[in-house]
MMTF fields as JSON, N, C-alpha, C and O atoms, coordinates in Angstrom:
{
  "mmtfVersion": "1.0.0",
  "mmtfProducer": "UNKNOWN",
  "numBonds": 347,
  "numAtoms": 348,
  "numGroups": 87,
  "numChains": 1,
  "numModels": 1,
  "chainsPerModel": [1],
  "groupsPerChain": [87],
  "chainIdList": ["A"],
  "bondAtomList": [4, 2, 8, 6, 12, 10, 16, 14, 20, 18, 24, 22, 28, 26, 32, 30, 36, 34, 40, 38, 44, 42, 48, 46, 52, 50, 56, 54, 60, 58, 64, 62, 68, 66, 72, 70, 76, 74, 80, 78, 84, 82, 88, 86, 92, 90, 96, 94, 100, 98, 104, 102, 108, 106, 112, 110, 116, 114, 120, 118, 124, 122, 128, 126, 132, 130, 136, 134, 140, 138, 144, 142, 148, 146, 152, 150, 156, 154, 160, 158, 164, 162, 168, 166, 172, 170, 176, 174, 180, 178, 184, 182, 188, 186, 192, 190, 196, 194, 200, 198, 204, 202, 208, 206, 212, 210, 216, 214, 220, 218, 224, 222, 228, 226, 232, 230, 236, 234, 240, 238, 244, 242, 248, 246, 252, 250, 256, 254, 260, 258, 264, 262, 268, 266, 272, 270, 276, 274, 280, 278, 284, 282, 288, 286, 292, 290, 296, 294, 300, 298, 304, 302, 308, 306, 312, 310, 316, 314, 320, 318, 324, 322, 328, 326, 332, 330, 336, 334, 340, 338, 344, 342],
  "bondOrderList": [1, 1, 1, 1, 1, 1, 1, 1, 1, 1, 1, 1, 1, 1, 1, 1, 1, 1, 1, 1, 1, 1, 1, 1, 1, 1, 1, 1, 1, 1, 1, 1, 1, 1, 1, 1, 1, 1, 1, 1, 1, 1, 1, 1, 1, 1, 1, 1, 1, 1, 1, 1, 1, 1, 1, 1, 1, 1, 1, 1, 1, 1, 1, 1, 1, 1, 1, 1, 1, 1, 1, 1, 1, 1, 1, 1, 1, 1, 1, 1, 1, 1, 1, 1, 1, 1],
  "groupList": [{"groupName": "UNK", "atomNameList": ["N", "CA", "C", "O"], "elementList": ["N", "C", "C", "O"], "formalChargeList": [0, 0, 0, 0], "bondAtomList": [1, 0, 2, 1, 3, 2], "bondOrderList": [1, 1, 2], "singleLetterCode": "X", "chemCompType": "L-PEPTIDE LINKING"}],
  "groupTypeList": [0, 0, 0, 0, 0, 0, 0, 0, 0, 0, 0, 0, 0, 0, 0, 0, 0, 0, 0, 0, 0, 0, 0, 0, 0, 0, 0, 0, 0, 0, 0, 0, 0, 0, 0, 0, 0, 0, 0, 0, 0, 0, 0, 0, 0, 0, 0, 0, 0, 0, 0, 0, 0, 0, 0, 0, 0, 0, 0, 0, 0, 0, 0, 0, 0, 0, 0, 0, 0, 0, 0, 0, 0, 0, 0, 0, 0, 0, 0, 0, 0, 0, 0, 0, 0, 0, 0],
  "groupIdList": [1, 2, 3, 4, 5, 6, 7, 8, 9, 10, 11, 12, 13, 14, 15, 16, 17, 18, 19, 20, 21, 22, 23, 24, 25, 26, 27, 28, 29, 30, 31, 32, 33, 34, 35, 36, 37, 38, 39, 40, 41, 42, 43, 44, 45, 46, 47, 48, 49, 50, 51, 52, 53, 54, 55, 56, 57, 58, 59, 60, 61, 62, 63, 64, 65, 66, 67, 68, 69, 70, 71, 72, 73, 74, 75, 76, 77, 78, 79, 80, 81, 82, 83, 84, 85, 86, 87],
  "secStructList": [7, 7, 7, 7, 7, 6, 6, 4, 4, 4, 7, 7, 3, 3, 3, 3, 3, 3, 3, 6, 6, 3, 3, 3, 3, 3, 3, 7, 7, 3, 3, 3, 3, 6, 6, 6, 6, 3, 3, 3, 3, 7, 7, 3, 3, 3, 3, 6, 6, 3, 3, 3, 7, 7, 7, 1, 7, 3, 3, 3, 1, 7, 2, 2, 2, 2, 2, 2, 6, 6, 1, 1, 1, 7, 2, 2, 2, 2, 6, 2, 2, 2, 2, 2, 1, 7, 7],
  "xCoordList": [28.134, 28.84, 30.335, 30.742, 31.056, 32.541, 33.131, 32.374, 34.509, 35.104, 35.464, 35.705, 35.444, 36.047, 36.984, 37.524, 37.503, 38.053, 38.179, 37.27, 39.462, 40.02, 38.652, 38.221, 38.134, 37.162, 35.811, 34.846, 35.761, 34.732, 33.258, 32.091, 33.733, 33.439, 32.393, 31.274, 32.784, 32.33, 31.809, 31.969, 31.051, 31.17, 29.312, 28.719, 28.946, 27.127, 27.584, 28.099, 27.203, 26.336, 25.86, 25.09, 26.119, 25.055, 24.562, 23.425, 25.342, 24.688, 25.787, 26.987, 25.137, 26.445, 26.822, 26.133, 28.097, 28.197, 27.976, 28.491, 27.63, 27.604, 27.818, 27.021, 28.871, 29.069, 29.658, 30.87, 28.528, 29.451, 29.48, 28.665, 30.539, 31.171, 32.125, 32.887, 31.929, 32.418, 31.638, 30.733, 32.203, 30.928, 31.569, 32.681, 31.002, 31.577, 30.333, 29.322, 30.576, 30.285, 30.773, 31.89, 29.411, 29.86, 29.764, 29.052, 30.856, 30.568, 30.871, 31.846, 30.209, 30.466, 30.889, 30.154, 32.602, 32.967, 32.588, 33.297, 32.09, 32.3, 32.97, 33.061, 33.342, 34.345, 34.25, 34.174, 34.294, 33.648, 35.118, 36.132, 34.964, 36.34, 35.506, 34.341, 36.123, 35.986, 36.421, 36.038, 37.408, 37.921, 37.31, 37.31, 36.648, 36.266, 34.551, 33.632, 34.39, 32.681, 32.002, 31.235, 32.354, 32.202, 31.938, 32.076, 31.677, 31.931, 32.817, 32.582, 33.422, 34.138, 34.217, 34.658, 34.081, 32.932, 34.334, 35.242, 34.439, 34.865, 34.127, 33.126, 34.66, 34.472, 34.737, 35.443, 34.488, 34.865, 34.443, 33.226, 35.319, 34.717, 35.64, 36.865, 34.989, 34.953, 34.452, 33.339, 35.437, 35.205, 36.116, 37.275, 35.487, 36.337, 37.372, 37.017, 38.958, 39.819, 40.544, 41.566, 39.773, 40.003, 39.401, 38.178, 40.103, 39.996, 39.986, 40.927, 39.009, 39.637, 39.125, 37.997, 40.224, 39.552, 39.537, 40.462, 38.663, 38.463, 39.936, 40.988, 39.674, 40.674, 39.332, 38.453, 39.499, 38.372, 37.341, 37.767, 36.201, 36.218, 34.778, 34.277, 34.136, 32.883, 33.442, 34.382, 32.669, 33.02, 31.513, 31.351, 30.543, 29.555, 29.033, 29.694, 27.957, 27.467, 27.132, 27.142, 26.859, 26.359, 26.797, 27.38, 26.573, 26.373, 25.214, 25.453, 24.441, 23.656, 23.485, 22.825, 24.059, 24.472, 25.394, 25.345, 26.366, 27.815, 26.96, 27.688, 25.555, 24.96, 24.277, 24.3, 23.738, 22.81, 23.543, 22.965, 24.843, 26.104, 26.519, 27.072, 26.217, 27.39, 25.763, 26.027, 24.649, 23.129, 23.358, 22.726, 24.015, 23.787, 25.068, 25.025, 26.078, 26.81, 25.719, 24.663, 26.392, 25.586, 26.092, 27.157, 25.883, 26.628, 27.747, 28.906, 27.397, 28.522, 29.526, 30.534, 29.166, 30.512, 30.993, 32.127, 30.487, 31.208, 31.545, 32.086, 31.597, 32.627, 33.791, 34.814, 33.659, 34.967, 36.069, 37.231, 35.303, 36.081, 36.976, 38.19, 36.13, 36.657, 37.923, 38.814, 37.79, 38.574, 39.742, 40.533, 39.707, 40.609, 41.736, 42.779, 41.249, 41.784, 42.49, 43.405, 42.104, 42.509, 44.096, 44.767, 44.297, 45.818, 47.12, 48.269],
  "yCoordList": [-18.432, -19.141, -19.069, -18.888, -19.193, -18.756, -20.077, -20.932, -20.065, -21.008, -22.082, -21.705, -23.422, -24.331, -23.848, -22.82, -24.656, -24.057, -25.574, -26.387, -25.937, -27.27, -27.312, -26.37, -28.703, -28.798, -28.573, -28.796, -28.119, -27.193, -28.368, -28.007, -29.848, -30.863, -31.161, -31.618, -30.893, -30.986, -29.993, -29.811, -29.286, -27.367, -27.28, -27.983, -26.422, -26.317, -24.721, -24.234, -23.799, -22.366, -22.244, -23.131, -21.219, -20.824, -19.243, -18.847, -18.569, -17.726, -16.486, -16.688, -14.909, -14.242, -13.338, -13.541, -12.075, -11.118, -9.804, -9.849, -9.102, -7.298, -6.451, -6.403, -5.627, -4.567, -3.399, -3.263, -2.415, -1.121, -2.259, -3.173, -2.045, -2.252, -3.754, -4.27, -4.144, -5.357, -6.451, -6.335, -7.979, -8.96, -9.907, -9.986, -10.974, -12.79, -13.553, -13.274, -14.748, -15.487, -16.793, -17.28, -17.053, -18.148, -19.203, -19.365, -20.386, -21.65, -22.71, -22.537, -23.335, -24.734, -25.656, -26.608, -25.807, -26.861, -28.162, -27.725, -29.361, -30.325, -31.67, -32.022, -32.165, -33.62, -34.506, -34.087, -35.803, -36.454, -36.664, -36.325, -37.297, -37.605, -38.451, -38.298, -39.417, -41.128, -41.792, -42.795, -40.66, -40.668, -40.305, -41.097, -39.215, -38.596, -39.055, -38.879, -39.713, -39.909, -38.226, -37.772, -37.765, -36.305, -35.952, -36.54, -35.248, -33.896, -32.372, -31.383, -32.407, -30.916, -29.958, -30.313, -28.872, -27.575, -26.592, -26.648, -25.846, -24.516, -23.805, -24.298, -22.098, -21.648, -20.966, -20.014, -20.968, -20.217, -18.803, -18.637, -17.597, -16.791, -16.523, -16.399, -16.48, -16.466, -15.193, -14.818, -14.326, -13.235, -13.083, -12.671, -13.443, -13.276, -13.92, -14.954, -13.911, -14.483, -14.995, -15.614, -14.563, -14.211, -14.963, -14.845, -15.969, -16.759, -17.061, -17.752, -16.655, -16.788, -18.074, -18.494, -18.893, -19.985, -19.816, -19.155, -20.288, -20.459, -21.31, -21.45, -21.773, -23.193, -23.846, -23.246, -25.204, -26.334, -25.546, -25.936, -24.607, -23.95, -24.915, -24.612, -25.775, -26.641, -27.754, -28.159, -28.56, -30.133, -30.492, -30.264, -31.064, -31.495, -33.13, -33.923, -33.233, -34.693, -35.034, -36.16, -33.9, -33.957, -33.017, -31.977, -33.28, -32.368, -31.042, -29.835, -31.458, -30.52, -29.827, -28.795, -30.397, -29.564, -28.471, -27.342, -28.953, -27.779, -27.009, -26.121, -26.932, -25.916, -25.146, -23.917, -25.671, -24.985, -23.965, -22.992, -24.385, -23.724, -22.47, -21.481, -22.591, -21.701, -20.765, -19.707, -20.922, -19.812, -19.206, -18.15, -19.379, -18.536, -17.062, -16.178, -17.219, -16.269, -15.306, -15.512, -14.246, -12.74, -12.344, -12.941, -11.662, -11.392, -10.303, -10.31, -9.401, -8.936, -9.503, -8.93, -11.072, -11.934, -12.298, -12.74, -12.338, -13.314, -12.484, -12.911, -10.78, -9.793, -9.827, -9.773, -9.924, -10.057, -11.058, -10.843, -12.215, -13.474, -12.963, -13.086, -12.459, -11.891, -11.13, -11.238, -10.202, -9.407, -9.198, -8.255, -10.465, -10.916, -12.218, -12.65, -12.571, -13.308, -12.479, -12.902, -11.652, -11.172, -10.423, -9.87, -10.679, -10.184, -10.831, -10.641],
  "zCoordList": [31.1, 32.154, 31.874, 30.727, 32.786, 33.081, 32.095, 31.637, 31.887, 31.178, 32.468, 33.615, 32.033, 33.469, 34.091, 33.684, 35.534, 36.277, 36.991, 36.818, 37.874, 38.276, 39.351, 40.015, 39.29, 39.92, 39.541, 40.272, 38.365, 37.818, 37.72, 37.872, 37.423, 37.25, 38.792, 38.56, 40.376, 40.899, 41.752, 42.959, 40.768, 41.436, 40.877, 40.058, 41.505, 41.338, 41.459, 42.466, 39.863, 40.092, 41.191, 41.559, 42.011, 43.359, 42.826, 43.083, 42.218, 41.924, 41.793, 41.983, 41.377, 40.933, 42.156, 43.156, 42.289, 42.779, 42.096, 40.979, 42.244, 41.283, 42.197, 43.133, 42.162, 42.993, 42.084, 41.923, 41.396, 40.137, 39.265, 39.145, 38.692, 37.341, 37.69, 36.872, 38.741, 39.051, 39.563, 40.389, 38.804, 38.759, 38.894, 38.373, 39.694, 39.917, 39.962, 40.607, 39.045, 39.1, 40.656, 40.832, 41.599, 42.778, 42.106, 41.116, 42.875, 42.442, 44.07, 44.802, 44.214, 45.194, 44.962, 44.701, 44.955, 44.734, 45.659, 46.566, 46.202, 47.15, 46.373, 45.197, 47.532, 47.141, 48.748, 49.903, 48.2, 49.669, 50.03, 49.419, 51.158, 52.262, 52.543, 52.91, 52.364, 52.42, 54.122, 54.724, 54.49, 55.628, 56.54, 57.482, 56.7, 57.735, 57.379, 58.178, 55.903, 55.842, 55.841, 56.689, 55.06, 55.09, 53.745, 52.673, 53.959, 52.603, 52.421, 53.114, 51.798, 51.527, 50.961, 49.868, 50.942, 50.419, 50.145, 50.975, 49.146, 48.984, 48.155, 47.635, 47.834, 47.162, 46.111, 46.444, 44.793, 43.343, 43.098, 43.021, 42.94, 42.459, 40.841, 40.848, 39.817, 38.434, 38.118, 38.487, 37.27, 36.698, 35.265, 35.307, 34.072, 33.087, 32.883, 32.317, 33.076, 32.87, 34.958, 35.253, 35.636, 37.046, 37.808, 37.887, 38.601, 39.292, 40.655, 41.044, 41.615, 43.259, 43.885, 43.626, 44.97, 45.587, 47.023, 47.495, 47.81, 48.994, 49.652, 49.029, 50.971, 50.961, 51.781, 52.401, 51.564, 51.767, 53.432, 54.519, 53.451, 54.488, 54.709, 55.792, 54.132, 54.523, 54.641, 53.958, 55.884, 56.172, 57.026, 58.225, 56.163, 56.677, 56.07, 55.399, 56.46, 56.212, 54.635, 54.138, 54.025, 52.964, 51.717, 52.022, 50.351, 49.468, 49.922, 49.917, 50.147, 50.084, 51.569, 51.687, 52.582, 53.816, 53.479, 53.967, 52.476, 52.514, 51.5, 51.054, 50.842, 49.745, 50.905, 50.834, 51.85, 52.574, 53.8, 54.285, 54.152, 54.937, 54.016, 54.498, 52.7, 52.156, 51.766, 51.194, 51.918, 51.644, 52.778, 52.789, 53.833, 55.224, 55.394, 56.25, 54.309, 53.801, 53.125, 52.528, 53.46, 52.908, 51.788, 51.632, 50.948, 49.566, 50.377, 49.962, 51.497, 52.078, 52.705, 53.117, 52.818, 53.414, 52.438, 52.622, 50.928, 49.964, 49.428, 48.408, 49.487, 49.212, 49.59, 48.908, 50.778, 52.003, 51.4, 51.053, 51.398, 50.963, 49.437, 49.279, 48.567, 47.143, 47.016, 46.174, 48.21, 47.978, 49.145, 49.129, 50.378, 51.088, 50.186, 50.677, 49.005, 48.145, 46.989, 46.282, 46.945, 45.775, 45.807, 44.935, 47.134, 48.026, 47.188, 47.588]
}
């Protein structure tokens, strides 16, 4: 497992990327909003010393709504995301 990462504390393994010789570790950060009575979802990709973040792109009812929002991403969308960040 990757070394922490800000948030790392409220982040759940979802699982990895492999594409060749290149590999990420996913992570789900959520954090509630007290305000809106919500929940708030991004995403971690972790590779070695390499760090990419989403910006807050889940807002649902639950922890486990923003887990079940972010299973409906394809490993070809969470490429996209990887390497539209990596800019």
């Amino acid at each position: 497992m990757s070394a922490p990462f800000p948030g790392s504390e409220r982040a759940k393994h979802m699982g990895e990327l492999q594409r060749g010789d290149h590999h990420w570790e996913v992570f789900v950060e959520t954090q509630l909003d007290g305000e809106l009575s919500a929940v708030r979802g991004r995403v971690h990709f972790l590779s070695g010393g390499r760090h990419r973040v989403t910006s807050w792109i889940f807002l649902e009812r639950s922890e486990r709504d923003v887990q079940e929002r972010f299973g409906e991403f394809s490993a070809v969308e969470l490429w996209h995301f990887v390497e539209a960040l990596e800019g």
